[in-house]
N, C-alpha and C positions, 0 to 999 in steps of 0.2 A: 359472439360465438367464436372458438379458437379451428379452426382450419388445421386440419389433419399435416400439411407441408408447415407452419409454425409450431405445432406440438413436438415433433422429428426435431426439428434446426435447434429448439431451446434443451433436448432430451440430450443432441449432438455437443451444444454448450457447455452445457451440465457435466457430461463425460470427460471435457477437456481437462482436467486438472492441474496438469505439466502448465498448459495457455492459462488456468486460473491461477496458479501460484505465480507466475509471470508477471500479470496484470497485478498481483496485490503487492509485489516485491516494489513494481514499477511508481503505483501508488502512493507506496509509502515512502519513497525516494524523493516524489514530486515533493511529497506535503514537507519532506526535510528540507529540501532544498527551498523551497516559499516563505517556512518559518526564518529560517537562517537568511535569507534578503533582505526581509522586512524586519529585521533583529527581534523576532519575538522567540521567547525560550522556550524550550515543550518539557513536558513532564513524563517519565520512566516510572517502571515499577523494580527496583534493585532492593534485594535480599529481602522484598516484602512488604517494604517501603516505597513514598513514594517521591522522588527525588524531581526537582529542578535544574535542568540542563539550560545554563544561556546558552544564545546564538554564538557565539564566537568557539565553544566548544562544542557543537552540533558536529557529526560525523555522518557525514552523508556518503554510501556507499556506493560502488559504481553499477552503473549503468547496467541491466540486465542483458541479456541478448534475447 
């Protein structure tokens, strides 16, 4: 049974957008930076296709606030 104080907190969660794009910017930062250590290359979707990016050309952007 979910508790009336955890239904609110996850509603408050939810609403945060600005802290949810935050965390997913941050995320995908992490996963860039882990592929690009461990020299594994990730995959793009560019002009509809879907392209192989190696590790040594990986562009990992900074750091969110």
């Amino acid at each position: 049974m979910i508790r009336e104080a955890d239904r609110h907190n996850t509603a408050a969660r939810l609403a945060d957008v600005k802290g949810m794009n935050c965390a997913m910017r941050r995320a995908g930062r992490e996963a860039l930076l882990f592929h690009k250590k461990l020299g594994h290359p990730i995959c793009i979707e560019k002009d509809g296709k879907v392209v192989w990016i190696p590790p040594e050309e990986i562009e990992v952007p900074e750091e969110p606030r």
